[in-house]
C-alpha positions as CSV (number, residue, x, y, z in Angstrom):
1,X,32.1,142.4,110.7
2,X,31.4,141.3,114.4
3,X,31.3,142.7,116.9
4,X,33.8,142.4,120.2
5,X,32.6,143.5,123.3
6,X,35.5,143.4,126.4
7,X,34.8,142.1,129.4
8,X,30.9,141.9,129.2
9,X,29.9,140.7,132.2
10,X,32.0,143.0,134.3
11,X,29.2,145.4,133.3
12,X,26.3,143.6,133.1
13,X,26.8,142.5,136.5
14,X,27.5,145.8,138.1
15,X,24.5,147.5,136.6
16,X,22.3,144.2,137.8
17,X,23.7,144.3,141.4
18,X,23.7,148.1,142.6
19,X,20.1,148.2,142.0
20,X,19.5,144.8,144.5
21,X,21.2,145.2,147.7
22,X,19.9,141.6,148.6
23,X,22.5,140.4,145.8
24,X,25.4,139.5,147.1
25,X,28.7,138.9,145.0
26,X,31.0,135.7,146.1
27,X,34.2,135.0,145.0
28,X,36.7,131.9,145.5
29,X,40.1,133.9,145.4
30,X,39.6,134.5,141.5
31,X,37.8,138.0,141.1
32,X,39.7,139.8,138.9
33,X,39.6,136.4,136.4
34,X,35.9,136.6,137.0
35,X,35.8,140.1,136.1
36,X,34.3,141.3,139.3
37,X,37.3,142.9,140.7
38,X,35.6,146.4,139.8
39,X,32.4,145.6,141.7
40,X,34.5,144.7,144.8
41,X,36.1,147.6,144.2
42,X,33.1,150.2,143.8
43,X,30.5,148.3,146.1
44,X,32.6,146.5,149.1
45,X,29.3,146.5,151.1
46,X,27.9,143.9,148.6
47,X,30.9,141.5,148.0
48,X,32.1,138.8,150.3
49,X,35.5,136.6,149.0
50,X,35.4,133.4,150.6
51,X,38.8,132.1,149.3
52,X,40.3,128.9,147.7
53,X,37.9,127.1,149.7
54,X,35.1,126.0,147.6
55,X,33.2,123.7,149.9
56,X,32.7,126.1,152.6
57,X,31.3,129.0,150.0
58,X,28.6,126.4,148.9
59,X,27.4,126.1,152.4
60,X,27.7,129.7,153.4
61,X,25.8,130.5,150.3
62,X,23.0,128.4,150.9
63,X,22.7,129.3,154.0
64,X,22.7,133.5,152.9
65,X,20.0,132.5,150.6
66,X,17.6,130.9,153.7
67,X,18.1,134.1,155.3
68,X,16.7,135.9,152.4
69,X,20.0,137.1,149.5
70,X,20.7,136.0,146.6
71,X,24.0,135.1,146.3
72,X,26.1,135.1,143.2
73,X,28.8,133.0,143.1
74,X,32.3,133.6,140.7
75,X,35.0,131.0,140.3
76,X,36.0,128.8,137.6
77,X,33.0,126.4,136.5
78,X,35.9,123.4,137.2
79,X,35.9,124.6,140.6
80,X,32.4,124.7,141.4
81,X,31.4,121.1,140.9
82,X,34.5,119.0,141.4
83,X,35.4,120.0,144.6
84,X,32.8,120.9,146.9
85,X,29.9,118.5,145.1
86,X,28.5,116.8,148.6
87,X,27.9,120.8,149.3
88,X,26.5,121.8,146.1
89,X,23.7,119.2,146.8
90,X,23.4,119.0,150.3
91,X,23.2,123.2,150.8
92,X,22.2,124.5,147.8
93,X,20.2,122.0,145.5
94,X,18.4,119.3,147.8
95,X,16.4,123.0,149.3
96,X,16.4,124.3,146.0
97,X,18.1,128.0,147.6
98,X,18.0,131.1,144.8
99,X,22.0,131.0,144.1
100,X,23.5,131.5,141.1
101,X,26.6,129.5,139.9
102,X,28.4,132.1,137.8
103,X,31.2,129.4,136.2
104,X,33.9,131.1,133.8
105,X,36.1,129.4,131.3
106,X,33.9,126.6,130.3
107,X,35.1,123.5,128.0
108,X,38.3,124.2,126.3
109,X,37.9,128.3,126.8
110,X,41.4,127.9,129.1
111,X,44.6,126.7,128.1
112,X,44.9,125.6,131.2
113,X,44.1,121.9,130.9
114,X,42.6,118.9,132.6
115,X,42.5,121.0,136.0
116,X,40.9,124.5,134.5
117,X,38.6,123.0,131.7
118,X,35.4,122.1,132.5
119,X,33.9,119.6,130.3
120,X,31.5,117.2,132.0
121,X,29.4,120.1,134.0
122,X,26.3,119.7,131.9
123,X,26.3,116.2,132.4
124,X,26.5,116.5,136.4
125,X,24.3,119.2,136.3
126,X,21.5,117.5,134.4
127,X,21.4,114.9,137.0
128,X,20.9,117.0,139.7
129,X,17.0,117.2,140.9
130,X,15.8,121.0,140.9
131,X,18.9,122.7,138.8
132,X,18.5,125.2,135.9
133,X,21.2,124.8,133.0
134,X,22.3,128.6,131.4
135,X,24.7,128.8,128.9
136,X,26.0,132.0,127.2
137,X,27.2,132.4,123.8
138,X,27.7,135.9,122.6
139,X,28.3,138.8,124.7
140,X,24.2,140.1,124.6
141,X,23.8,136.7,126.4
142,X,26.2,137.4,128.9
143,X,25.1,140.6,129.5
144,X,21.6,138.8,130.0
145,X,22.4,136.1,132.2
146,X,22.6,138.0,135.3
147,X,18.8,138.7,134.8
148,X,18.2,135.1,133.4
149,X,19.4,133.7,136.1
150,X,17.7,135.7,138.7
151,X,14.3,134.8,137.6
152,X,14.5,131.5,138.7
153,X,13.0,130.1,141.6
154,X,15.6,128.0,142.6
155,X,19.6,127.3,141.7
156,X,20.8,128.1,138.4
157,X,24.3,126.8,136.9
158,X,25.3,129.4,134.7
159,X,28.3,128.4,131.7
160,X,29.7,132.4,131.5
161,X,31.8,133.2,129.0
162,X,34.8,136.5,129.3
163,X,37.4,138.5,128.0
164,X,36.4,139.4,124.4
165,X,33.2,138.2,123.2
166,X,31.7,138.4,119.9
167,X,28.1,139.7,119.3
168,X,26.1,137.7,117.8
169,X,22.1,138.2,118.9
170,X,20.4,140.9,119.3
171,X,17.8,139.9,122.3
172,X,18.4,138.6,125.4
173,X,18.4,135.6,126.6
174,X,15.0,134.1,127.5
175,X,14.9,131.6,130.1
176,X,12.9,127.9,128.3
177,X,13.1,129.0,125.0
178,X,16.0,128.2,122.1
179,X,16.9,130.4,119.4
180,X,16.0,129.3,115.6
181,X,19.0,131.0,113.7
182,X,18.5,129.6,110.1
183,X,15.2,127.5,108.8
184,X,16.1,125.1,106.4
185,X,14.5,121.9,105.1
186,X,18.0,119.5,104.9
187,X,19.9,119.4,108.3
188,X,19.3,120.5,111.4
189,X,22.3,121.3,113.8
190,X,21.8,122.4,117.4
191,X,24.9,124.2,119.0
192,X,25.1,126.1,122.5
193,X,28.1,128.6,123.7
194,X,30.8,128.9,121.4
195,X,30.1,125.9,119.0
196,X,27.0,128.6,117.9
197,X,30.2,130.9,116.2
198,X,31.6,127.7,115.3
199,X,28.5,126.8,113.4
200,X,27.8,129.9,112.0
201,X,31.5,130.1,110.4
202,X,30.6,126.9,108.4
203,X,26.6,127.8,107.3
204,X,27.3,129.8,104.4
205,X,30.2,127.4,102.7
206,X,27.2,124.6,103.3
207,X,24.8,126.5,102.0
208,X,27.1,126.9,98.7
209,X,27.4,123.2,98.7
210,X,23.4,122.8,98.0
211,X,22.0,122.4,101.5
212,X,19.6,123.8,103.5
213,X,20.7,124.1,107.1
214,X,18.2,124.8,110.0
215,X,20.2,125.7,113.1
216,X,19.3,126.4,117.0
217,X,20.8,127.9,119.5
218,X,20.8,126.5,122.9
219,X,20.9,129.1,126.0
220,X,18.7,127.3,128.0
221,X,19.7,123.6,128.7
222,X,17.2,122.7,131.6
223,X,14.9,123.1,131.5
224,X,14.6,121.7,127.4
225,X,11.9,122.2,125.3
226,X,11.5,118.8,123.7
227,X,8.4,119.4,121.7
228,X,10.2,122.7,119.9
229,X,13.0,120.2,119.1
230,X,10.6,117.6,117.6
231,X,9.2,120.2,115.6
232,X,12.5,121.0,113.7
233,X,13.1,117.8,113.5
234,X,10.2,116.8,111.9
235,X,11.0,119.8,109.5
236,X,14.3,118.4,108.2
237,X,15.5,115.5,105.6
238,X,18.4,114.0,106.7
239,X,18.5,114.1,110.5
240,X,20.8,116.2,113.1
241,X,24.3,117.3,114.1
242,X,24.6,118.6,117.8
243,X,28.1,120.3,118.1
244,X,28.9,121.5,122.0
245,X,32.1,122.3,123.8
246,X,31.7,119.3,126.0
247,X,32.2,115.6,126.2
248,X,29.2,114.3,124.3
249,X,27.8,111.7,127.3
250,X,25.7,113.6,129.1
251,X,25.7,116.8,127.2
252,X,23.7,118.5,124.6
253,X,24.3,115.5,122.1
254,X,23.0,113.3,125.0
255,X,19.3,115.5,125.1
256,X,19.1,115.5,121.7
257,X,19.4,112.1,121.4
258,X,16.8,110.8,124.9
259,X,14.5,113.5,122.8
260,X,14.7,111.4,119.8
261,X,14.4,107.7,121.4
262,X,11.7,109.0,123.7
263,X,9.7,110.5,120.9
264,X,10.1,107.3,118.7
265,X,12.1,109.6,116.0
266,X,14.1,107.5,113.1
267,X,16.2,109.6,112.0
268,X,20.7,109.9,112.1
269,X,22.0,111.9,114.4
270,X,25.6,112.9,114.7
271,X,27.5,113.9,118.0
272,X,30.5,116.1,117.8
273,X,32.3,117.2,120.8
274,X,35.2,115.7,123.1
275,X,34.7,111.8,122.9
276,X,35.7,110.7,126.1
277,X,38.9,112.5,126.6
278,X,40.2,114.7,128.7
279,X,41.4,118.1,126.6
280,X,45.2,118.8,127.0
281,X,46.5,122.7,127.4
282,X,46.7,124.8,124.1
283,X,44.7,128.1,122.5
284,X,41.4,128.0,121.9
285,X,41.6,127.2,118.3
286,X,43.5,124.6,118.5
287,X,41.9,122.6,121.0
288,X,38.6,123.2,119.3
289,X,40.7,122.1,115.4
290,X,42.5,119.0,117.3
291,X,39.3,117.5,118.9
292,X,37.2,117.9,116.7
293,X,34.6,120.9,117.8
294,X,35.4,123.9,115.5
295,X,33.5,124.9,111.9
296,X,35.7,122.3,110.0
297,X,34.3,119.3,112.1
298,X,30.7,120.1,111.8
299,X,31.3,119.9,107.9
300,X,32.5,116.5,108.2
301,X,30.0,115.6,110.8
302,X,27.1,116.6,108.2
303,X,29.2,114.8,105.3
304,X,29.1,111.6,107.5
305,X,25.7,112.5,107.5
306,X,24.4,112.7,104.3
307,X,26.7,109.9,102.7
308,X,28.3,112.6,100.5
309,X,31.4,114.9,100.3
310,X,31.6,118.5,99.6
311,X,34.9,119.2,99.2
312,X,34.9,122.5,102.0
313,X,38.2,123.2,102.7
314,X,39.3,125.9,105.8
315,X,39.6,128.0,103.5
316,X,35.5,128.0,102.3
317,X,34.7,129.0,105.6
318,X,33.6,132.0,107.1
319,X,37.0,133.8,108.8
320,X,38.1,132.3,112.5
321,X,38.4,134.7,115.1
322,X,41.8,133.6,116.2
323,X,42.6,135.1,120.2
324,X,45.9,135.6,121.5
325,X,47.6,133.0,123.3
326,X,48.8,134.8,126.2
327,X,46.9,136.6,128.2
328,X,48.0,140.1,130.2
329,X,46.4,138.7,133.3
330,X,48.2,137.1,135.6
331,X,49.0,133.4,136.7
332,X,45.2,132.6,137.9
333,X,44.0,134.2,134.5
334,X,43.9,130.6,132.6
């Protein structure tokens, strides 16, 4: 049975910020969504709400950074790139300042739609000279990520997940490396934030079917260890399946794949996540069962694969966590 954990990184957060005074919570006129509505609560003297006006917190970030704080920003990950991107660069990036992107309700986490869901972050962020990529998956990630990000020297885009989280490691996260969850000799599949859970739901049904699944866990996006991917590549028969809650230009599939042609590696590779489409508004679930990113994919990503069908039906695979569709928060809570 798993785990749950509400609200994770309203904790985490609080205990990592009381004990720095030179940490400085921001928020964009959505703190009780980012789950900081307790720390600005409990610790005024440390949090500073900017309002819906995105462009200007970027530039009055950086500029509390050159004056020595470390300022942790909280909106919606949609919000923080979209709208204020000539700041983002210009203030925080091009002088490589210590703030920390907190961005909540990645991918297709919101019902909210085109407007809420942000699914071409990684590839923006990848582009962007001297930025660190964090993504959580489980709530012991989230409740790491305040300290993960912190230890860089320099800005750190952070994909946070909320609400209910499922625990699924038992270590934090650490910043470079990539978690090695299984060690098989047949497929390999790499997964980050909730794709892992995805994944997971779908190894044991695969492993009934005959093969041998080795599967890693992205937290750490960029920097990438390349040569630790080449090595579990060369461990593996058929090739890979990369599975992210993400348009697949740009994203993990997109790393795996430059990995692969850079290295000379001939072998298939399979990318599942949104394919060039914006996600419309639903639950969860049924974004992730309509586009093609939940455990059910994956199996017919690795039968496309191998050549060969294995007959895994829903009903194989491990038990979904199914979340309720509407929420108790208010309005901004999408």
């Amino acid at each position: 049975m798993i785990e749950m954990v509400s609200r994770p990184y309203a904790t985490a957060f609080e205990n990592f910020a009381i004990t720095r005074p030179e940490v400085l919570c921001l928020s964009a006129d959505l703190t009780s969504s980012c789950e900081i509505d307790g720390f600005r609560d409990r610790h005024p003297e440390q949090f500073l709400s900017l309002g819906m006006a995105e462009q200007n917190m970027m530039s009055f970030a950086g500029g509390l950074a050159l004056a020595g704080y470390r300022p942790f920003i909280h909106t919606f990950g949609v919000f923080m790139y979209r709208r204020p991107y000539d700041q983002l660069i210009a203030s925080i990036a091009y002088p490589r300042r210590k703030v920390r992107l907190m961005g909540f309700l990645p991918g297709v986490t919101t019902p909210g739609g085109m407007t809420h869901q942000s699914i071409e972050d990684i590839s923006v962020m990848r582009s962007i000279p001297n930025m660190t990529i964090l993504e959580t998956g489980d709530a012991t990630e989230v409740e790491s990520i305040c300290e993960a990000a912190d230890s860089i020297d320099g800005p750190v885009w952070c994909r946070v997940l909320r609400g209910s989280v499922p625990r699924l490691f038992d270590t934090p996260i650490k910043v470079g490396e990539m978690r090695v969850l299984s060690e098989g000799t047949d497929i390999l599949i790499v997964t980050s934030g909730i794709s892992t859970e995805e994944a997971l739901r779908a190894r044991s049904a695969l492993s009934n079917a005959g093969l041998s699944i080795r599967h890693l866990h992205l937290h750490t996006i960029k920097p990438f260890n390349a040569q630790a991917l080449l090595d579990h590549l060369a461990s593996v028969r058929y090739g890979v399946v990369t599975l992210e809650n993400h348009v697949i230009t740009g994203g993990i599939g997109s790393l795996v794949a430059e990995t692969m042609a850079e290295a000379g590696v001939a072998k298939r590779l399979v990318r599942l996540g949104l394919k060039d489409t914006f996600a419309h508004g639903g639950s969860r679930s049924y974004l992730m069962r309509y586009y093609g990113l939940d455990a059910l994919a994956l199996v017919h990503g690795i039968e496309d694969l191998v050549g060969q069908r294995f007959n895994i039906s829903e009903q194989d695979l491990d038990e979904a966590r199914v979340e309720a569709v509407h929420s108790l928060l208010k309005a901004e809570g999408l």
